[in-house]
C-alpha positions in Angstrom: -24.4 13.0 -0.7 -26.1 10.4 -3.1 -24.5 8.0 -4.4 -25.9 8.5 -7.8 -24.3 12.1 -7.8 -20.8 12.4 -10.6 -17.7 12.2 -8.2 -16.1 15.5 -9.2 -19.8 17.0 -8.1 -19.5 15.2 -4.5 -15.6 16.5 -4.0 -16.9 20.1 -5.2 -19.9 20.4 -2.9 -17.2 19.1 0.2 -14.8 21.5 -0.5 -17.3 24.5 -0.5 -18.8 23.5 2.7 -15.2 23.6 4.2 -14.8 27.0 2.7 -18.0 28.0 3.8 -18.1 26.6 7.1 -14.6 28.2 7.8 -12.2 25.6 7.8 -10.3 27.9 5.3 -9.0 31.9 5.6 -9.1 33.9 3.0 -6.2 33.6 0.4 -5.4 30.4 2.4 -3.1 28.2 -0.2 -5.5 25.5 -1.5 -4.1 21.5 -1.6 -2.6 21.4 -5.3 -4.8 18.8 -7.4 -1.9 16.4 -7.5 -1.8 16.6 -3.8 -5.5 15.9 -3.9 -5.3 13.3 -6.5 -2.9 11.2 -4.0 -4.5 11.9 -0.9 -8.0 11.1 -2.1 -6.9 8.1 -4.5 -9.1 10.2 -7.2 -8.3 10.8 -10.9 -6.7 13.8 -11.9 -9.8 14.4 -14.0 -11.9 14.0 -11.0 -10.1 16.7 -8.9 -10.0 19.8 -12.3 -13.5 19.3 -12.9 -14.0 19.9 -8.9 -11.4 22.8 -9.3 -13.1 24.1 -12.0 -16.5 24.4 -11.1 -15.1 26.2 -7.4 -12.8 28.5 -9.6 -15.9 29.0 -11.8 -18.2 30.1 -8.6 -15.2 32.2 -7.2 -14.5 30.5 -4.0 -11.0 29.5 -5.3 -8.0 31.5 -7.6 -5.5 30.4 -8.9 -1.9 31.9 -9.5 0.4 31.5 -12.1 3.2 28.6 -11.3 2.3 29.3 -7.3 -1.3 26.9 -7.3 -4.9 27.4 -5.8 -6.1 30.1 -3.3 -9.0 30.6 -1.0 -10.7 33.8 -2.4 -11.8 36.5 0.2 -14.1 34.6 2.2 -15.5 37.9 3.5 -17.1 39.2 0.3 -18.3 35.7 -0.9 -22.5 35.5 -0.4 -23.0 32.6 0.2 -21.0 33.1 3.5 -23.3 33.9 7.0 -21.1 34.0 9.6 -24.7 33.7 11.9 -25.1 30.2 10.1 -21.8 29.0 10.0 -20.0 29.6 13.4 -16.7 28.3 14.2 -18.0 25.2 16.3 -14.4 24.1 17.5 -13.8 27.3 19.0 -17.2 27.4 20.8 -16.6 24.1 22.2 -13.2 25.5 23.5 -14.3 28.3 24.7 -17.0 26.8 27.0 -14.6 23.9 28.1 -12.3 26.8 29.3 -15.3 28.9 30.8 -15.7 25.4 32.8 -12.7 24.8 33.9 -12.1 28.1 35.0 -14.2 27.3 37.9 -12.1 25.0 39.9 -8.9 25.5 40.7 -8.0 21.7 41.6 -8.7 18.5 39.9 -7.2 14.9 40.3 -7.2 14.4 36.3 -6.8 11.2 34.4 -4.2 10.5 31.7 -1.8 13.3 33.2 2.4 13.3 33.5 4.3 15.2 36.0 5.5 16.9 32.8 7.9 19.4 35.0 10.2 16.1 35.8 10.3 15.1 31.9 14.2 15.3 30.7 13.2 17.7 28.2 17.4 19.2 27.9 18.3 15.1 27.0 14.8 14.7 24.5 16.1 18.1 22.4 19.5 16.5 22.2 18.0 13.1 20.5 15.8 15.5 18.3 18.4 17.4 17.1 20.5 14.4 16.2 17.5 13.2 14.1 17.2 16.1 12.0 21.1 16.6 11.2 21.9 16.2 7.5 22.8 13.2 7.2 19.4 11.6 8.1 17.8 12.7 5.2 16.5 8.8 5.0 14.2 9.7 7.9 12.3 11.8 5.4 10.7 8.8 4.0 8.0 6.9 5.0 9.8 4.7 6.9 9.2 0.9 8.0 5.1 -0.3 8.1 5.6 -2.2 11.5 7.6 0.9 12.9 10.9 1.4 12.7 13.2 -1.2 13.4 15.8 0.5 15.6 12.5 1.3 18.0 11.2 -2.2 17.9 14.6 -3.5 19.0 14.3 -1.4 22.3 11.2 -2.2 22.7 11.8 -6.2 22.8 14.9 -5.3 24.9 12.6 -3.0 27.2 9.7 -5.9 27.5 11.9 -8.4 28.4 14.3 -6.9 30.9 11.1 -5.6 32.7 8.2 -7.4 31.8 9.6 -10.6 31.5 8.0 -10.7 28.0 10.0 -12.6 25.2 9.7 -11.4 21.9 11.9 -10.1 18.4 11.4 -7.0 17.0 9.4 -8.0 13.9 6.9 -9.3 16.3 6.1 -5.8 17.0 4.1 -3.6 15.0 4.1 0.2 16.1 0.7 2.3 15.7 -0.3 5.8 17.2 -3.1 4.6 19.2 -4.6 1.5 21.9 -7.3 1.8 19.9 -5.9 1.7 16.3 -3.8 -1.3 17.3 -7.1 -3.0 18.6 -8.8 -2.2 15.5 -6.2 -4.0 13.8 -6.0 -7.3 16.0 -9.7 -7.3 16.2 -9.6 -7.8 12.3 -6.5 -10.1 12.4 -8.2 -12.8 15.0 -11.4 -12.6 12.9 -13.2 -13.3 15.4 -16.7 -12.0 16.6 -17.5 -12.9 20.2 -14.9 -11.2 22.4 -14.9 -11.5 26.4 -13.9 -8.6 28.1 -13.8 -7.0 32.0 -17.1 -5.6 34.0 -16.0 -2.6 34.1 -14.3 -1.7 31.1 -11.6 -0.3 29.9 -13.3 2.3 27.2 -11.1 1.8 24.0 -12.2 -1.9 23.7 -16.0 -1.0 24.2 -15.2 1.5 21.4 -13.9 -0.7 18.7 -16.1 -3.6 19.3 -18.9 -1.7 19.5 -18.6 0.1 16.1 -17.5 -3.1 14.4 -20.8 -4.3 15.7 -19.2 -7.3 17.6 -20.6 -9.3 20.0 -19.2 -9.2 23.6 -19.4 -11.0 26.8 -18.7 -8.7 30.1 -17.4 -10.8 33.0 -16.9 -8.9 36.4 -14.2 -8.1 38.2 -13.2 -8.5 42.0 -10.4 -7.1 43.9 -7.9 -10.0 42.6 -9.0 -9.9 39.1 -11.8 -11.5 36.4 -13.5 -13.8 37.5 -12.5 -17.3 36.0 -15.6 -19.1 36.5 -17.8 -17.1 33.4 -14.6 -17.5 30.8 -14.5 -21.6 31.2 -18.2 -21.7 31.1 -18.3 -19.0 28.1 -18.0 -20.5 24.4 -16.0 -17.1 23.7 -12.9 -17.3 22.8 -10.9 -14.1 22.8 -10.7 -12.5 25.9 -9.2 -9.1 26.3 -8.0 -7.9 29.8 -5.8 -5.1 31.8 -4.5 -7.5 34.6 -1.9 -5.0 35.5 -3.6 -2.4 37.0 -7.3 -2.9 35.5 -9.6 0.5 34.1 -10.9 1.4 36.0 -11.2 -0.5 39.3 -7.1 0.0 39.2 -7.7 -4.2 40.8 -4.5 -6.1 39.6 -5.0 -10.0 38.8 -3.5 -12.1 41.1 -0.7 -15.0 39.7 -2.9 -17.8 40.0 -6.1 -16.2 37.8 -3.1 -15.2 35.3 -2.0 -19.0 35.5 -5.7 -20.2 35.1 -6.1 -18.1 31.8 -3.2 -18.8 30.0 -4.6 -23.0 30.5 -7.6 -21.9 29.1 -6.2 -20.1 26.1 -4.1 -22.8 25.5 -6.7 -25.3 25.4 -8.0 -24.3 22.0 -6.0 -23.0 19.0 -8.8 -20.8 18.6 -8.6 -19.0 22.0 -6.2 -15.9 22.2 -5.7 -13.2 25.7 -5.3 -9.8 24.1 -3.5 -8.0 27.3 -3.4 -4.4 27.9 -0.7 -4.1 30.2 -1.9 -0.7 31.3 0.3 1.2 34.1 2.7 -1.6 34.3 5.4 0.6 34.7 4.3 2.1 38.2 4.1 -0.5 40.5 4.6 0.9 44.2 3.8 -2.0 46.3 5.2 -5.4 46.9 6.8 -7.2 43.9 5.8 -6.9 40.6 3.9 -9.5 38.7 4.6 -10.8 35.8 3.4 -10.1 32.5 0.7 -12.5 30.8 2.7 -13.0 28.2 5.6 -14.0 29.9 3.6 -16.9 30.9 2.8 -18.0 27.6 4.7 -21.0 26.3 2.4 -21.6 22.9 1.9 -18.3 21.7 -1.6 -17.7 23.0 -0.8 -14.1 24.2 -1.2 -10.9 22.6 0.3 -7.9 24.3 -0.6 -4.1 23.8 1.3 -1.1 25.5 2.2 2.6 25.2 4.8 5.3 25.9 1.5 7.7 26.7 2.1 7.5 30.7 6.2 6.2 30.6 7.1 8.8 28.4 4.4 11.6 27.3 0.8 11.5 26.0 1.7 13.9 23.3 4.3 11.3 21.9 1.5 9.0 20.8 3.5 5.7 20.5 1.8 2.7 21.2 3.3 -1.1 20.2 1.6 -4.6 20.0 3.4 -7.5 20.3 2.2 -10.6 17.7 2.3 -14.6 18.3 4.0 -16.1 15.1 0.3 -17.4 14.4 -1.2 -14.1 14.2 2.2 -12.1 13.3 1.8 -15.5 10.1 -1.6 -13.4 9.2 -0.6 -10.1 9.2 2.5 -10.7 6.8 -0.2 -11.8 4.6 -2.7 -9.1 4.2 -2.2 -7.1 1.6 -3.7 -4.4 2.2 -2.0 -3.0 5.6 -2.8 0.3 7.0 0.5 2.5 6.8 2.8 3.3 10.4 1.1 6.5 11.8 4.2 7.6 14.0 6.5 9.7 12.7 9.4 8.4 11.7 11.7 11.4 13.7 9.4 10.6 16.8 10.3 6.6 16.5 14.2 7.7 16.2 14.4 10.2 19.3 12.4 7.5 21.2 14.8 4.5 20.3 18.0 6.7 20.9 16.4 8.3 24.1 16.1 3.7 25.4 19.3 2.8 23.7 21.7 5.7 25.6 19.8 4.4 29.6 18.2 7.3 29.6 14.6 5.9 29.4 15.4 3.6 32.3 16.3 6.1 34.2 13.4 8.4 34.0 11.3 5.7 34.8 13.1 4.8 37.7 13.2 8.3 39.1 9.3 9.2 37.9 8.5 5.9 40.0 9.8 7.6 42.9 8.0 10.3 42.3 4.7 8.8 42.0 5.0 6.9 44.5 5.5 9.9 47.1 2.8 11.6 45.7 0.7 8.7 46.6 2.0 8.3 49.1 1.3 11.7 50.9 -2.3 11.3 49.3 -2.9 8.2 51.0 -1.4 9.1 54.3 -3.3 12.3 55.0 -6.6 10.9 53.9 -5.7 7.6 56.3 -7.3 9.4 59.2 -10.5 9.6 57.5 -10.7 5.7 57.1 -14.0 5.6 58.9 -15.6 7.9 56.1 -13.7 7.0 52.9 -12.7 3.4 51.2 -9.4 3.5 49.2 -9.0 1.1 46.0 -6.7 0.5 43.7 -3.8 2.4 44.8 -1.2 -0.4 44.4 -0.2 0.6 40.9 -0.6 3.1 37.8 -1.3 6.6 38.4 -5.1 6.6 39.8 -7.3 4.9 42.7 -10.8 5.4 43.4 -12.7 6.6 46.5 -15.9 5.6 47.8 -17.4 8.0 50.5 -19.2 5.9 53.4 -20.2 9.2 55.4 -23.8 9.5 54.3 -23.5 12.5 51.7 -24.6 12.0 48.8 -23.0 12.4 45.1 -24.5 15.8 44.6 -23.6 17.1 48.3 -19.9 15.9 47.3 -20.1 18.1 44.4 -22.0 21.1 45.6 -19.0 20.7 48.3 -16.4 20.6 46.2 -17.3 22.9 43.4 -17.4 25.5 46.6 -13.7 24.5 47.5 -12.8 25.0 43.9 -12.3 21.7 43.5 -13.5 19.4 40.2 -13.9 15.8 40.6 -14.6 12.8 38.5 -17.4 10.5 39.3 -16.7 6.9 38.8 -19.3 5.9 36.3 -19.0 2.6 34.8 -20.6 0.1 35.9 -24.3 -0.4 34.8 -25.5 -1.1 37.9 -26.6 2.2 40.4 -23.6 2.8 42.9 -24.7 2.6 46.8 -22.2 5.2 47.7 -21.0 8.3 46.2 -17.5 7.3 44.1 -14.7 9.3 42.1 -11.6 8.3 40.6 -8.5 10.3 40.9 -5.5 10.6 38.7 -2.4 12.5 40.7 0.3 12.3 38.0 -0.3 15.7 36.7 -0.2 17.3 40.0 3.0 19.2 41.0 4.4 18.2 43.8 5.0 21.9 45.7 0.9 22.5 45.0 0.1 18.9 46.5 -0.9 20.1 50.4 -3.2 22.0 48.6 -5.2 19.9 46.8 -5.2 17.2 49.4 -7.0 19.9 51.8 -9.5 20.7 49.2 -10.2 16.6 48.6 -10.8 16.5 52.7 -12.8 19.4 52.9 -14.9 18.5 50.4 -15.4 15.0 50.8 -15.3 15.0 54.7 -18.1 15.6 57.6 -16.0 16.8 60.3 
């Protein structure tokens, strides 16, 4: 649309196209103008002469003390179902016909969702929604609800070692949303970030335009050497169990960073302490932030892997410096989790219950890789394992002289769908997948592990 074009003209000709394009059914209730009028942060004058000209051209009714309908979209002729297909539902539709096709797949970003405590979750969500929480109906606190951010400090430092209060924290929906915020907060432009990447923070810098330095990583972390040389001074970094490499950063590189951040009040570590919670082997290391006497240190984390995807609860944890800044925008983007959500998780922490399904889904994990890792040990000779020390994926490099497309011609005959690693820049000398094995039941597990063999293997 032109920016010369009235407002009300702009608004009409969107709504039609919705109308058109089938975002609406017929005699679909229509968002009230008021509703609009909020929503849009338009005049009321704005929204009726938009109204008007759509009830004018009959693609809207209206009834008496009830509000605005869609009309019958079916007799409207304007409307080519040819022209305007449903685009969401083709898109599903072939993602399903693909899928169909394997049977198996090591996904990413999946929970054993069987082992959730879904009987003790409905119990916190129907305490929420008794009668006398009709306060929870609001929009609740900016930062997140305070009960939450209490178990969450409690939570961080009982297990991460990381000190922190609760107004420290501010609760978002999103990685990515809270690193669109502290990206604005640190106003800074040249960021420092890991060879691979984790994707979220290529996606924010990137369409903020921002300069970035990539540094690589080795099998005990970033390398140091290119951030002291490097007149960058915010570095962001997943030493836990890095994306995708699944490397974790050894104490002394932790210990070198945190000097270097500290030597300039400019400097800040942005840490993503990504699968933190599913350490299998040897004893866990400490959080960066727990290292962090000057306040150099900021710390992202979700629920999407501890608790479920679905829940989409993600926290950041602010130096006073930074936290200082925040408390002084005015303009702050409003808390994106529902407020129910933020209750049910806070009650679900507070009762122990949260512990424990960690404790047990660590277990759990842990024996899945476990059984992974011990029937592909025979094939040693042919296959590299990395990054199984922690988190809920490892990659797999194939040293048997097939190639990438013989690996997938293989597998897709075993049923069997599989993820190539693709993120470095640089052209991989052997063929190389990552596997997630969360989401895989346990009873189905021989199974898949046969069809990872035969496909992978030369026997």
């Amino acid at each position: 649309m032109k920016s010369s074009q009235p407002l009300y003209l702009s608004l009409y000709e969107k709504l039609k196209n919705q109308i058109i394009e089938g975002q609406y059914h017929s005699n679909d209730k229509f968002p009230s103008k008021r509703q609009l009028s909020e929503h849009l942060s338009m005049s009321h004058t704005t929204i009726e002469h938009a109204y008007q000209l759509l009830l004018d051209e009959g693609f809207i009714y209206s009834k008496p003390r009830s509000g605005y309908y869609v009309s019958d979209i079916e007799s409207l002729p304007v409307i080519n179902r040819e022209t305007y297909p449903n685009n969401d539902h083709l898109e599903m539709h072939n993602e399903s016909n693909e899928n169909s096709q394997f049977k198996f797949a090591f996904n990413l970003a999946e929970i054993d969702s069987e082992n959730f405590p879904m009987h003790i979750f409905r119990k916190y969500a129907k305490d929420v929604f008794e009668e006398d929480h009709l306060s929870l109906l609001q929009r609740g606190e900016i930062q997140g609800e305070f009960v939450l951010r209490q178990q969450i400090a409690h939570y961080l430092f009982n297990s991460r070692g990381v000190t922190c209060h609760p107004n420290q924290i501010v609760i978002g929906s999103s990685t990515s949303q809270l690193l669109d915020m502290i990206t604005n907060l640190l106003n800074q432009e040249k960021f420092i970030i890991e060879k691979p990447s984790y994707p979220p923070i290529k996606h924010v810098l990137d369409k903020k335009n921002m300069n970035y330095l990539q540094v690589p990583v080795e099998k005990n972390g970033i390398q140091v050497r290119p951030i002291l040389e490097s007149k960058y001074n915010i570095l962001y970094i997943t030493p836990s169990h890095q994306f995708p490499t699944g490397h974790v950063t050894n104490l002394k590189k932790r210990t070198q960073l945190i000097q270097w951040a500290q030597q300039d009040e400019q400097r800040y570590i942005i840490e993503d302490d990504y699968d933190s919670e599913f350490r299998y082997f040897g004893k866990p290391i400490p959080a960066l932030q727990s290292l962090d006497t000057k306040g150099k240190v900021v710390y992202i984390s979700t629920f999407s892997k501890s608790l479920y995807p679905s829940c989409r609860i993600a926290y950041i944890v602010l130096p006073k410096e930074i936290l200082s800044k925040y408390k002084q925008r005015k303009l702050k983007e409003g808390n994106t989790v529902p407020v129910h959500i933020q209750h049910m998780v806070a009650q679900f922490m507070a009762s122990g219950s949260f512990e424990r399904h960690l404790n047990k889904m660590r277990k759990i994990y842990r024996d899945k890789l476990n059984y992974i890792l011990h029937h592909l040990e025979k094939y040693k000779d042919q296959l590299q394992i990395e990054g199984a020390l922690t988190g809920m994926h490892f990659n797999l490099t194939v040293l048997n002289g097939l190639t990438t497309q013989q690996c997938l011609d293989k597998a897709k005959n075993n049923k069997l769908k599989l993820e190539i690693y693709n993120y470095d820049d640089i052209p991989l000398e052997y063929p190389k997948f990552i596997l997630g094995f969360g989401g895989i039941k346990q009873r189905e597990l021989a199974d898949y592990v046969k069809a990872l063999i035969n496909s992978l293997i030369i026997k």
